[in-house]
N, C-alpha and C positions, 0 to 999 in steps of 0.2 A: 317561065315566070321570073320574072325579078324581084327582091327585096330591094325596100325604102321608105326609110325612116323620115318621118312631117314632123314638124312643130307646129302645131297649132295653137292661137293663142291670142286674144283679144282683150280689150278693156273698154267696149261702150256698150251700152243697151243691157238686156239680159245676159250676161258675159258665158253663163252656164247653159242657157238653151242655144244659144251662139255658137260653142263646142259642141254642144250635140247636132243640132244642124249641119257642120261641119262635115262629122262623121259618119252621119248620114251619107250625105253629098259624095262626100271619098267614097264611100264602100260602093255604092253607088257607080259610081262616073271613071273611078282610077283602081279598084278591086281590094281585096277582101282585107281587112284589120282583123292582123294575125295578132299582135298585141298591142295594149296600151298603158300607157301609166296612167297614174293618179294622178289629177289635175292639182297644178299647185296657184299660188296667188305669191304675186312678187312684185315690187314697185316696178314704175315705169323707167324703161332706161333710156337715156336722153338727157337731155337739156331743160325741157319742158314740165314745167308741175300737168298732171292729170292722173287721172286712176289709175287704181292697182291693175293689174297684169293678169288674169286667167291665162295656164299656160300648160299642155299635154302633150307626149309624143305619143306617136301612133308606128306601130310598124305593119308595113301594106305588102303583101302579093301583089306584082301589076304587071302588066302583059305592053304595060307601055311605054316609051321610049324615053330618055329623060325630057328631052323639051317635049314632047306631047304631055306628058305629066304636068311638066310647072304649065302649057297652056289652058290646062285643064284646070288646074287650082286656080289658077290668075280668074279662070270665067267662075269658081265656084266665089272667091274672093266678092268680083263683080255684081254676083247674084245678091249676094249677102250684105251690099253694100258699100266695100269696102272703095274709097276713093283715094288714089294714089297720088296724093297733091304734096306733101311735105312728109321730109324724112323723120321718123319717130313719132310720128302724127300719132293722136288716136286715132283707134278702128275699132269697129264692128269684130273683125277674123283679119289674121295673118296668118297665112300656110306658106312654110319655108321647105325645101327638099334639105335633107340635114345630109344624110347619105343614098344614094343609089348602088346597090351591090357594092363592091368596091374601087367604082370607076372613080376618076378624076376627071373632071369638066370644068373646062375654061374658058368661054366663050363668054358674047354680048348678052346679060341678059341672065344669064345662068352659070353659077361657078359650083361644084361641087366636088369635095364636101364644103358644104357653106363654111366661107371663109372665116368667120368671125365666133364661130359656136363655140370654141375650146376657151374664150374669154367672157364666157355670159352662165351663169352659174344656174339662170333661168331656164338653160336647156339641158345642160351637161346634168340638173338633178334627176329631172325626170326622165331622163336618156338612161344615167347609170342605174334607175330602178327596172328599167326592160329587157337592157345590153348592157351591163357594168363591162364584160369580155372584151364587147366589138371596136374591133383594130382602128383607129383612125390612117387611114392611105397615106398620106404626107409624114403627119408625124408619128408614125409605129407606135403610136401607146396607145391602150385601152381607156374606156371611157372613164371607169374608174381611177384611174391615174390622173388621168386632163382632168377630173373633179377635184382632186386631191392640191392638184400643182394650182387650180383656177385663184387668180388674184379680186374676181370680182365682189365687192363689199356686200352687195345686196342678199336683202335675207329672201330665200326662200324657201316657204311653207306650204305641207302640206292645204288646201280649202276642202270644209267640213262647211257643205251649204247650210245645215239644219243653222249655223251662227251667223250667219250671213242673208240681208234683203236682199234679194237678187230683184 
């Protein structure tokens, strides 16, 4: 079995049944959510005015390969909605592979650990509430450190649906 860590994360439709859906789907199609965080809500990052951001990591048991994995999210994506037409677009679901064990992957299509995670404060929170410890491969620090050093301004918070229409 392998460990690997999703972001999951959306901002159209029921954003909350959207995650759950999701996780469903995962446990489902790519195996078992050995842990999760607490869903946070965070503005969107981009260029683009649109909704806030629901956003959760997941960490999964998977028997599957990395690119079998992300084609499997990419179809649960599909299921769900999601159209791949513009970058930072809104969606439905984005499932991102953050890390797999601790390989490094560099290929078309698939890089990991996602390249870009250690600058987005929307992942690295809800990351260091699972894995604060776990090693980043490239740059040897833990996730709580890459939170610590992260330059990104955007706030994010805990989401407490009971204050929120979904």
């Amino acid at each position: 079995m392998n460990t690997a860590y999703l972001l999951t994360g959306g901002n159209l439709g029921d954003r909350v049944y959207n995650l759950e859906t999701a996780r469903e789907l995962i446990e489902e199609e790519c195996g078992a959510i050995v842990k999760q965080s607490s869903i946070y809500e965070t503005a969107a990052w981009g260029p683009v005015s649109q909704p806030d951001f629901l956003n959760q990591v997941l960490q999964i048991e998977t028997p599957l390969s990395p690119q079998k994995l992300l084609q499997v999210l990419l179809q649960i994506e599909n299921e769900m909605g999601r159209h791949r037409e513009e970058r930072y677009a809104a969606r439905t679901i984005d499932l991102d592979i953050l890390f797999y064990n601790d390989l490094t992957v560099d290929e078309e299509g698939l890089i990991i650990p996602h390249p870009r995670l250690y600058t987005r404060r929307f992942v690295l929170v809800p990351l260091a509430e699972i894995a604060p410890g776990l090693i980043h491969p490239i740059l040897l620090q833990n996730i709580a450190t890459l939170l610590k050093q992260c330059q990104d301004p955007l706030d994010v918070k805990k989401f407490i649906a009971n204050n929120a229409a979904e």
